[in-house]
N, C-alpha and C positions, 0 to 999 in steps of 0.2 A: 646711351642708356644701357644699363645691364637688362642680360636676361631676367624675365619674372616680373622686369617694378612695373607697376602700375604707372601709370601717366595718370595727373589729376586734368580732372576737364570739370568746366563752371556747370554750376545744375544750372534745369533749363527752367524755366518759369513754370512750367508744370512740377518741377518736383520741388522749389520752393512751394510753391504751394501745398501742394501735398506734407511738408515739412512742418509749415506753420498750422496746420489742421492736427497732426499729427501730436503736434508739442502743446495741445488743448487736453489729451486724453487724460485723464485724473485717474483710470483705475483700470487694474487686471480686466475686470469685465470688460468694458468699453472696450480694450483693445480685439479683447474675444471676438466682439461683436464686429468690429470693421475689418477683422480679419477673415471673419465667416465674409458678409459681403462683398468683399473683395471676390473673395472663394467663387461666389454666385455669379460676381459677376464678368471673372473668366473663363466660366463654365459655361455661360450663357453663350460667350463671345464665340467659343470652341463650337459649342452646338449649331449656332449658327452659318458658321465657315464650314460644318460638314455639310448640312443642307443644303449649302448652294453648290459643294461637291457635287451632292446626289443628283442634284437638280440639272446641273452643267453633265449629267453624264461619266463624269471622272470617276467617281466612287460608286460601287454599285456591288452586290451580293455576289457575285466573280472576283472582285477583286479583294473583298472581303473573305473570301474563302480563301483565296490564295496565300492572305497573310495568316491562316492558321496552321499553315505545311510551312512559311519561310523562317529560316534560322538566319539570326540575326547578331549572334554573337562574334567577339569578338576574337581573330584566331592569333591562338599563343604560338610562339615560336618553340620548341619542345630542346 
């Protein structure tokens, strides 16, 4: 296989489905609309996964200060 190509793989029964829901939507709006919910409800999932951070200890107002001083970029060769 060359560099770059994609390799095809079979969708998985989750994103057939997701397909067939998808190929109902009739209108700009509609799509708005489950594209916000989507939005909400990765946002919810995120939220959740810091909480049990906090909860577990891992994450916590130290190490949150920390990532305000860390540089994170990326270093160019000059």
């Amino acid at each position: 296989m060359e560099a770059g190509a994609i390799q095809a793989k079979p969708f998985t029964p989750f994103q057939i489905e997701m397909l067939e829901l998808v190929s109902r939507v009739s209108s700009e709006a509609e799509m708005k609309d489950i594209r916000r919910l989507l939005g909400q409800y990765f946002a919810q999932r995120a939220e959740d996964a810091l909480d049990q951070l906090w909860d577990e200890g891992v994450l916590n107002e130290e190490v949150i200060e920390e990532w305000k001083n860390e540089h994170m970029r990326t270093p160019y060769k000059q």
